[in-house]
C-alpha positions as CSV (number, residue, x, y, z in Angstrom):
1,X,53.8,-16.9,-61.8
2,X,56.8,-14.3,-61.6
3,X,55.8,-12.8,-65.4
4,X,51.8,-12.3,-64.3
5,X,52.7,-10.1,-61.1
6,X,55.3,-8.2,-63.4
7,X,52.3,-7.8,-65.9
8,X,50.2,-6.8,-63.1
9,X,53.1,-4.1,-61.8
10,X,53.0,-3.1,-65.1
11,X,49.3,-2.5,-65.8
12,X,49.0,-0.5,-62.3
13,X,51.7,2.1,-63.6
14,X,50.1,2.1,-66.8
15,X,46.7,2.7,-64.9
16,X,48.3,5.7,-62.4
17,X,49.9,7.5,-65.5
18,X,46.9,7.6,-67.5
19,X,44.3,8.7,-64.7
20,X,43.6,12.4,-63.7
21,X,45.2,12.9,-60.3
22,X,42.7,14.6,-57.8
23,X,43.6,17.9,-56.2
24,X,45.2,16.9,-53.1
25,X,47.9,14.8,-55.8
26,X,48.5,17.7,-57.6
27,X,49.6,20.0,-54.5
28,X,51.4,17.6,-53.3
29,X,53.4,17.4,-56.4
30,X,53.5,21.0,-56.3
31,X,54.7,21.1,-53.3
32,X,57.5,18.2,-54.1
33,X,59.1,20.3,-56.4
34,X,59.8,23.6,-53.6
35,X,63.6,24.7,-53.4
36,X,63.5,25.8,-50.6
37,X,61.7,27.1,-47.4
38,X,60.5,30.6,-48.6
39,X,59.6,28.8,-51.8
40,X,57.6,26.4,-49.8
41,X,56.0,28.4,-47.9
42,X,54.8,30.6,-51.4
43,X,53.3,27.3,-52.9
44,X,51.2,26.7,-49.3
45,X,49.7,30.0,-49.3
46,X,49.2,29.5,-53.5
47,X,47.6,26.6,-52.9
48,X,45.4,28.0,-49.7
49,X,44.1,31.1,-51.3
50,X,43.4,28.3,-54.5
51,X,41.1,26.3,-52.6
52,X,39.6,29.1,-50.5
53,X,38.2,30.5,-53.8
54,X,37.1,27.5,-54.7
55,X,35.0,26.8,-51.9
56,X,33.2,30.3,-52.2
């Protein structure tokens, strides 16, 4: 039983690497990998002015 929920572990990491990660995943990544504050606060208003063009 042990080896078919590792498999299964397995095949959902497998799964998550492999798919496209939506929009909201990706800025949060980008967000994840801020220094600092002031760097932070740069990738917020990069993302903001990102999805405010998109929506026009």
């Amino acid at each position: 039983m042990r080896s078919i929920q590792d498999l299964t572990t397995a095949l959902r990491q497998i799964f998550k690497y492999l798919s496209v990660p939506s929009d909201d995943e990706r800025a949060a990544a980008y967000l994840e990998q801020a220094g600092d504050l002031i760097d932070l606060e740069m990738r917020v208003r990069e993302i903001d002015r990102g999805r405010m063009r998109g929506a026009s």
